[in-house]
GURONU-229997 format. One record per atom (N, C-alpha, C, O): x, y, z; atom name; residue in three letters; residue number from 1. Coordinates in steps of 0.05 Angstrom, whole numbers, plus 5000, padded with zeros to 4 digits. Example, Ala and Ser with C-alpha at 12.3 -4.5 7.8 and 13.67 -1.06 7.14 Angstrom:
BEGIN
PT, c1, c2, c3, atom, rest, nr
PT, 5264, 4886, 5156, N, ALA, 1
PT, 5246, 4910, 5156, CA, ALA, 1
PT, 5264, 4934, 5156, C, ALA, 1
PT, 5285, 4934, 5169, O, ALA, 1
PT, 5257, 4955, 5142, N, SER, 2
PT, 5273, 4979, 5143, CA, SER, 2
PT, 5258, 5001, 5157, C, SER, 2
PT, 5268, 5023, 5161, O, SER, 2
//
This chain:
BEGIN
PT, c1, c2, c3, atom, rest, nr
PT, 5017, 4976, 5000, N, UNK, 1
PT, 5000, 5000, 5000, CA, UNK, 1
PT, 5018, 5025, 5000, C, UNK, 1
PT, 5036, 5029, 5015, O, UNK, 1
PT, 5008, 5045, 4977, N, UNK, 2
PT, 5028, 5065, 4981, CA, UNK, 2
PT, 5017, 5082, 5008, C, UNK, 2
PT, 4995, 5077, 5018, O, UNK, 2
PT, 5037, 5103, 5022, N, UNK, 3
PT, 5035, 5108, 5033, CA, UNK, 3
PT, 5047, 5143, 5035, C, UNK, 3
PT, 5069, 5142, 5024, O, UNK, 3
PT, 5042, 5168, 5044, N, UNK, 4
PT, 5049, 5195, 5048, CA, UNK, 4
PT, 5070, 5189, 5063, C, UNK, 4
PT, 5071, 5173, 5081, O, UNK, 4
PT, 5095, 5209, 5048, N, UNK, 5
PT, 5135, 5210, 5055, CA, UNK, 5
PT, 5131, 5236, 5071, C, UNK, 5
PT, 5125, 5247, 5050, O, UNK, 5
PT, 5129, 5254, 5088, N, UNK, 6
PT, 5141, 5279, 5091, CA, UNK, 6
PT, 5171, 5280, 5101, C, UNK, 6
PT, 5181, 5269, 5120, O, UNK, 6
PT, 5182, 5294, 5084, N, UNK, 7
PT, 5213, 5302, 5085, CA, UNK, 7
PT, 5214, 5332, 5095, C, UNK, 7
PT, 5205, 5350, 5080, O, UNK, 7
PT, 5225, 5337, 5120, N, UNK, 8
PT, 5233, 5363, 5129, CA, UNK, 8
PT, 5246, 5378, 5112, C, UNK, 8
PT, 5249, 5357, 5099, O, UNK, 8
PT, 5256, 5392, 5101, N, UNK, 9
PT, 5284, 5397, 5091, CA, UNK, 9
PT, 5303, 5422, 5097, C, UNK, 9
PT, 5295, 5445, 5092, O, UNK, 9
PT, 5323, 5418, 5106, N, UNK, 10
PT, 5352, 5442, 5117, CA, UNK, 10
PT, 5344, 5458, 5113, C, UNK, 10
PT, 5345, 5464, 5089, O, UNK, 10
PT, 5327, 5479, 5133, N, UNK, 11
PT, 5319, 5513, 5121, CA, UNK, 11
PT, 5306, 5516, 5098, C, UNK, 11
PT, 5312, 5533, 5081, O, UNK, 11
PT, 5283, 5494, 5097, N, UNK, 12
PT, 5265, 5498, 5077, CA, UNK, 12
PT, 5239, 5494, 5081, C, UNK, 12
PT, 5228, 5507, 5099, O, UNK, 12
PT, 5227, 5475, 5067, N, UNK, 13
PT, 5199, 5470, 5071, CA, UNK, 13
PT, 5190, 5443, 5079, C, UNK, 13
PT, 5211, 5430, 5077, O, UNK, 13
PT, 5173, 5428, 5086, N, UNK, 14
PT, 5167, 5400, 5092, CA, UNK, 14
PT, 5154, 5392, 5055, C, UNK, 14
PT, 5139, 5405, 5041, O, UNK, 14
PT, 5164, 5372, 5049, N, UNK, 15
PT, 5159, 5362, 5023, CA, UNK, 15
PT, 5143, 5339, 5030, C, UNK, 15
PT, 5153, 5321, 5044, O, UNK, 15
PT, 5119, 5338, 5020, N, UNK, 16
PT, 5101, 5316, 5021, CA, UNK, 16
PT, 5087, 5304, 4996, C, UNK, 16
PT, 5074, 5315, 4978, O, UNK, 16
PT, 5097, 5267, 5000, N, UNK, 17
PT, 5102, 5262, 4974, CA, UNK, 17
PT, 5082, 5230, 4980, C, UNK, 17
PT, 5084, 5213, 4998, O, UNK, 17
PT, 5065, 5230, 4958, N, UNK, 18
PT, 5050, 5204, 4962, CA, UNK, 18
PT, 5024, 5211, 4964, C, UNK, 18
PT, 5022, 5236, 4964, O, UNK, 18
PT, 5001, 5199, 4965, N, UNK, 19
PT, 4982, 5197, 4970, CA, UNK, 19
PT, 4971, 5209, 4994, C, UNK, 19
PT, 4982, 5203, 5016, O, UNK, 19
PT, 4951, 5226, 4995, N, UNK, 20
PT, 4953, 5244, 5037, CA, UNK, 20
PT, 4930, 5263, 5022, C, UNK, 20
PT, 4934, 5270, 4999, O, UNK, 20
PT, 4906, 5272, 5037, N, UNK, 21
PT, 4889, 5292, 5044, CA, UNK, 21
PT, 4905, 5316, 5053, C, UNK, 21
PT, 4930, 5315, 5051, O, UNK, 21
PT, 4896, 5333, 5060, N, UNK, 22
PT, 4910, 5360, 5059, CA, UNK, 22
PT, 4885, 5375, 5077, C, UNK, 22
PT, 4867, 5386, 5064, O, UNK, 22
PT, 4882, 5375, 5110, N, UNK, 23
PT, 4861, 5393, 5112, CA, UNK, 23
PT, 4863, 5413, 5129, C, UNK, 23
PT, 4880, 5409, 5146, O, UNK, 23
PT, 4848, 5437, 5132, N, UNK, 24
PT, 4854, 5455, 5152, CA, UNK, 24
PT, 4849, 5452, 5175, C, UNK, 24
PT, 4846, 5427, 5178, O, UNK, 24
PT, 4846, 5464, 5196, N, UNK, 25
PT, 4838, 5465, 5222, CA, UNK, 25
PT, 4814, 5456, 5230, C, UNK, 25
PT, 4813, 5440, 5249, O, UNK, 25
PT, 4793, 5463, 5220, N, UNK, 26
PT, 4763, 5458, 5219, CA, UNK, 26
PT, 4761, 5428, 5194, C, UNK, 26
PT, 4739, 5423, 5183, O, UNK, 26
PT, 4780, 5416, 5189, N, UNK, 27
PT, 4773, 5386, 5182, CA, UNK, 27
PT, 4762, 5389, 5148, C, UNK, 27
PT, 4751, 5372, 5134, O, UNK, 27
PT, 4772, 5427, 5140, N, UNK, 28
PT, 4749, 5420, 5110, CA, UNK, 28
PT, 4784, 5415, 5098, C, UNK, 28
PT, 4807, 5422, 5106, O, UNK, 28
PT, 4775, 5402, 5078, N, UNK, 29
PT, 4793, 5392, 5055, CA, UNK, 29
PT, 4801, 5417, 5037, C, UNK, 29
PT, 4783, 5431, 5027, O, UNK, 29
PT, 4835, 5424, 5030, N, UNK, 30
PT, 4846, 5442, 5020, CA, UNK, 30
PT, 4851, 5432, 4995, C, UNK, 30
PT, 4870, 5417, 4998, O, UNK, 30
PT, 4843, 5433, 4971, N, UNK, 31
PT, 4846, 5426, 4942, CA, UNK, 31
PT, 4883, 5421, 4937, C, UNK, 31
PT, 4896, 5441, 4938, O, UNK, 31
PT, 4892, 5404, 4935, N, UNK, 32
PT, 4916, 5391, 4928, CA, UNK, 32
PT, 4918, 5382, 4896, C, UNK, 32
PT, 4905, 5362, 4891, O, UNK, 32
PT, 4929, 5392, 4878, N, UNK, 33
PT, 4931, 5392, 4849, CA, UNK, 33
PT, 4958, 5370, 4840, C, UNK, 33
PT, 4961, 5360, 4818, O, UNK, 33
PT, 4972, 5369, 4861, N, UNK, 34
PT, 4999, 5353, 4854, CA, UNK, 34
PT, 4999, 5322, 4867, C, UNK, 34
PT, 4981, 5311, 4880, O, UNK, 34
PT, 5019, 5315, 4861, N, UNK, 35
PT, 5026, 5286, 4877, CA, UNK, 35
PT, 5052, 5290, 4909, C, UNK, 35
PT, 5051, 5280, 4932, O, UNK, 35
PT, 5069, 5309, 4897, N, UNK, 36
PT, 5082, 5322, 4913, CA, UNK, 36
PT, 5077, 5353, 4923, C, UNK, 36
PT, 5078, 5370, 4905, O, UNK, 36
PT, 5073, 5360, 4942, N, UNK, 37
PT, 5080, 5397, 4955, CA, UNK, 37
PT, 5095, 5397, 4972, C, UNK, 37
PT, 5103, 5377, 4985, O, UNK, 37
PT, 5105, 5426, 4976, N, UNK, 38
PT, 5112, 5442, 4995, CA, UNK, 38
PT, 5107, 5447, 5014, C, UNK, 38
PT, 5111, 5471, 5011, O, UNK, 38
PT, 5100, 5445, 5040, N, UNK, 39
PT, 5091, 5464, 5059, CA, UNK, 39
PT, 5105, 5486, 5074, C, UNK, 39
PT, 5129, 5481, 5070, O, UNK, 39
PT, 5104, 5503, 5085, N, UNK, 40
PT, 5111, 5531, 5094, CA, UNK, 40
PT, 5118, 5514, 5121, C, UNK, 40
PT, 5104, 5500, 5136, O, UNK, 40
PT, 5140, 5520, 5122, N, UNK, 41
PT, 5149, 5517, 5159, CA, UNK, 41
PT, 5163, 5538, 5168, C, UNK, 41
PT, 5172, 5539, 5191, O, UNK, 41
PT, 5165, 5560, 5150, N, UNK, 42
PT, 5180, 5587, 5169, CA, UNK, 42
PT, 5158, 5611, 5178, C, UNK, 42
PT, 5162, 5631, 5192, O, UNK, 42
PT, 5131, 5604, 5165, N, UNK, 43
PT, 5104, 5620, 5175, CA, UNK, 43
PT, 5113, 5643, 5155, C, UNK, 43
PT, 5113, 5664, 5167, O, UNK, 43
PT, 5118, 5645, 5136, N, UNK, 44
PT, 5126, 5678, 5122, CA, UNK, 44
PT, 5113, 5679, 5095, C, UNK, 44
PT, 5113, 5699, 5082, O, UNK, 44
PT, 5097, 5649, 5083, N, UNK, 45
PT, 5095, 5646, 5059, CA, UNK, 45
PT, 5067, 5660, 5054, C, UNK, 45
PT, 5047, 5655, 5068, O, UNK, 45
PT, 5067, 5679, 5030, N, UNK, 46
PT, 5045, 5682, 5017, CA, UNK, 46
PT, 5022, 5664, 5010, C, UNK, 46
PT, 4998, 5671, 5011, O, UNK, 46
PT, 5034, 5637, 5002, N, UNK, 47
PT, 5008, 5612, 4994, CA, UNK, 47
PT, 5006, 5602, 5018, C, UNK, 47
PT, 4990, 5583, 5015, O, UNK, 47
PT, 5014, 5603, 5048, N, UNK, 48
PT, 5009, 5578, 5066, CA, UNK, 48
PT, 4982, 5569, 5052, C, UNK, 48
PT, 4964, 5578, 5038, O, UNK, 48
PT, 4992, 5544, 5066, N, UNK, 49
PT, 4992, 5528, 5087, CA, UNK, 49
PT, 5028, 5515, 5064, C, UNK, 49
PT, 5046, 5501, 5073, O, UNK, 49
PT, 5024, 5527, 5036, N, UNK, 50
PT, 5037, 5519, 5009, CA, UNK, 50
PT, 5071, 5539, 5013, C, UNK, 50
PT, 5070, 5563, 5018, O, UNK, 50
PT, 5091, 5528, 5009, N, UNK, 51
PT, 5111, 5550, 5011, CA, UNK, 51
PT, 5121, 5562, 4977, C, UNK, 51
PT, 5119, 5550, 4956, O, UNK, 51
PT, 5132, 5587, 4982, N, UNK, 52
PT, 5125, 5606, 4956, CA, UNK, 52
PT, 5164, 5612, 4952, C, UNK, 52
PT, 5176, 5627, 4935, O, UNK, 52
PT, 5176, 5594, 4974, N, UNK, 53
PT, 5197, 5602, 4982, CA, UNK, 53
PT, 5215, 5637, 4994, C, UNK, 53
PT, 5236, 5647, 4987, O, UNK, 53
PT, 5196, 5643, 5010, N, UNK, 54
PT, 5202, 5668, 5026, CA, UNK, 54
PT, 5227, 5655, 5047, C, UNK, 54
PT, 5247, 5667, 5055, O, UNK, 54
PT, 5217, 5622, 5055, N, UNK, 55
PT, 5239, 5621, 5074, CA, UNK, 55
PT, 5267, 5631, 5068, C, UNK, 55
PT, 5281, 5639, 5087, O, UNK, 55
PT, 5278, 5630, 5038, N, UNK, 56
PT, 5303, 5640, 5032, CA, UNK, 56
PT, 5307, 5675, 5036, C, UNK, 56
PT, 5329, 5686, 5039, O, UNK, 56
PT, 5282, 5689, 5035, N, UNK, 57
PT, 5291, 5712, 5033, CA, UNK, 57
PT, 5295, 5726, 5068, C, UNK, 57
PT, 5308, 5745, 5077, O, UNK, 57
PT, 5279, 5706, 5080, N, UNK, 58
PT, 5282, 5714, 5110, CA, UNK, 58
PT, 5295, 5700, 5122, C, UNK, 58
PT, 5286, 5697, 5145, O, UNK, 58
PT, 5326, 5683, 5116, N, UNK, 59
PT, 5338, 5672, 5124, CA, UNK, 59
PT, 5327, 5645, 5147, C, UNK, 59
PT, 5335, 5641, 5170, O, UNK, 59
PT, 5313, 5634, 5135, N, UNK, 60
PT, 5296, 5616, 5156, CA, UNK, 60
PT, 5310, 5591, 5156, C, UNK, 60
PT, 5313, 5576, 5137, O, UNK, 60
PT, 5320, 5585, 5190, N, UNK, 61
PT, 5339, 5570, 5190, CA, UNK, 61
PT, 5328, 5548, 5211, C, UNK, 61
PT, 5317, 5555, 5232, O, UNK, 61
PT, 5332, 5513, 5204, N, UNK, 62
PT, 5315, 5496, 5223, CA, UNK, 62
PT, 5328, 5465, 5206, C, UNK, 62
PT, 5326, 5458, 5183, O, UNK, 62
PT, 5343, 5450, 5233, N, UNK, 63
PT, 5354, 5424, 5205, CA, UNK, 63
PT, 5328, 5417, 5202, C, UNK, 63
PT, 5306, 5427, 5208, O, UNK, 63
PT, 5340, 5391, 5185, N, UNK, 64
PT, 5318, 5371, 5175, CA, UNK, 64
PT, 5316, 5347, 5193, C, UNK, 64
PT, 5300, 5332, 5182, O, UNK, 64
PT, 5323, 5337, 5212, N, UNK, 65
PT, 5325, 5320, 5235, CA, UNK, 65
PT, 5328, 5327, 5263, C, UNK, 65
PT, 5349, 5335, 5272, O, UNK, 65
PT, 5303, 5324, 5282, N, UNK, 66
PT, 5303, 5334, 5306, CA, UNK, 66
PT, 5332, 5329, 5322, C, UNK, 66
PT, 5346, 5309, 5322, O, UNK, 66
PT, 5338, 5357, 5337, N, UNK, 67
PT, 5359, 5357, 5357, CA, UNK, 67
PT, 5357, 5329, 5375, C, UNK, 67
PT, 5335, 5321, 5382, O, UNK, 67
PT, 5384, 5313, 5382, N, UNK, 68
PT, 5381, 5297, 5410, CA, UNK, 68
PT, 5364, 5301, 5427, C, UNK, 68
PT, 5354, 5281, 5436, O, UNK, 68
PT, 5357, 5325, 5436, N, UNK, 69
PT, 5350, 5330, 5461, CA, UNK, 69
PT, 5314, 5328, 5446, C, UNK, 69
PT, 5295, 5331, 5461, O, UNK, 69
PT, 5312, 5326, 5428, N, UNK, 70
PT, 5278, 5332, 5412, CA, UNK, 70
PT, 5273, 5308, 5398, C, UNK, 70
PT, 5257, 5308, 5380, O, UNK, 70
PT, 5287, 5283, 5407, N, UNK, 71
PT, 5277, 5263, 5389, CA, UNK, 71
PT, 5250, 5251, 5394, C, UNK, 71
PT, 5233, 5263, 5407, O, UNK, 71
PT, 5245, 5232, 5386, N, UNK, 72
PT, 5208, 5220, 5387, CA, UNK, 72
PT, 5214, 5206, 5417, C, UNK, 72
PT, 5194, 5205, 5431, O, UNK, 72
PT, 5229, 5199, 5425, N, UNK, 73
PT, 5238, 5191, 5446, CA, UNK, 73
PT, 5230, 5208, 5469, C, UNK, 73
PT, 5208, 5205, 5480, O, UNK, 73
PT, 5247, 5226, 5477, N, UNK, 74
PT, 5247, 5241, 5496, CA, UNK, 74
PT, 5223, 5265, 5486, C, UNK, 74
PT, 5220, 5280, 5505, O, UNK, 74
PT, 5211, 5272, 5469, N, UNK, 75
PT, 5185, 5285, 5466, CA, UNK, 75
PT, 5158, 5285, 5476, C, UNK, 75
PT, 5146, 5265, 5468, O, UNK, 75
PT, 5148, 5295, 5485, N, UNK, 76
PT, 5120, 5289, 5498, CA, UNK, 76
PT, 5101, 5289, 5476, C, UNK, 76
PT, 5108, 5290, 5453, O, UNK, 76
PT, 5081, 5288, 5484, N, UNK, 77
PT, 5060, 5282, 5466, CA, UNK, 77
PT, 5054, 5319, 5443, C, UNK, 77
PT, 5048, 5327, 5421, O, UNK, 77
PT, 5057, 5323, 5456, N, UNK, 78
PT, 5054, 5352, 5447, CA, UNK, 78
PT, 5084, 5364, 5424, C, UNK, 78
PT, 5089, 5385, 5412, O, UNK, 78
PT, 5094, 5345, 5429, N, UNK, 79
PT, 5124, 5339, 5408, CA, UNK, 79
PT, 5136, 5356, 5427, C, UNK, 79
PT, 5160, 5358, 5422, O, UNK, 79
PT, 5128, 5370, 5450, N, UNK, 80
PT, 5152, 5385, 5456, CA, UNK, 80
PT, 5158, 5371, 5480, C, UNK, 80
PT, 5140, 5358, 5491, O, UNK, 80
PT, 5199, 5373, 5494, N, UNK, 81
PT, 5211, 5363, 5515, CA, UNK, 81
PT, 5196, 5355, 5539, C, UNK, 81
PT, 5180, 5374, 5542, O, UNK, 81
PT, 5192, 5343, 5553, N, UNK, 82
PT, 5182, 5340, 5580, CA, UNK, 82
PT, 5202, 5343, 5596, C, UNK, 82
PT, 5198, 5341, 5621, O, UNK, 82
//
């Protein structure tokens, strides 16, 4: 069964690749035209939820693999440290 990839990427955007719904807050469905997108992870983009790549112009910096101290491990449910 195929299944949705999201790839963080080095001061960029989360790339989501595969098969996956797309919905807002209130559960309605956001029209998805591709097989792969973008998403906005520096909050600066003109298309959110879609990135337009502003992260480059505002220097938006974040790896692509959680810190030691932030792994799925030691994360609470809320993804953040306990």
């Amino acid at each position: 069964m195929d299944e949705a990839t999201i790839t963080p990427y080095r001061n960029g955007p989360y790339l989501v690749r595969g098969p996956f719904r797309l919905l807002d807050q209130d559960g309605n469905e956001i029209e998805v035209r591709r097989g792969t997108i973008a998403l906005c992870r520096c909050g600066k983009s003109r298309t959110r939820p879609f990135c337009d790549g502003t992260h480059k112009l505002v220097e938006f910096a974040a790896e692509s693999a959680p810190s030691a101290d932030r792994s799925p491990a030691t994360a609470g449910s809320n993804g953040r440290s306990s």
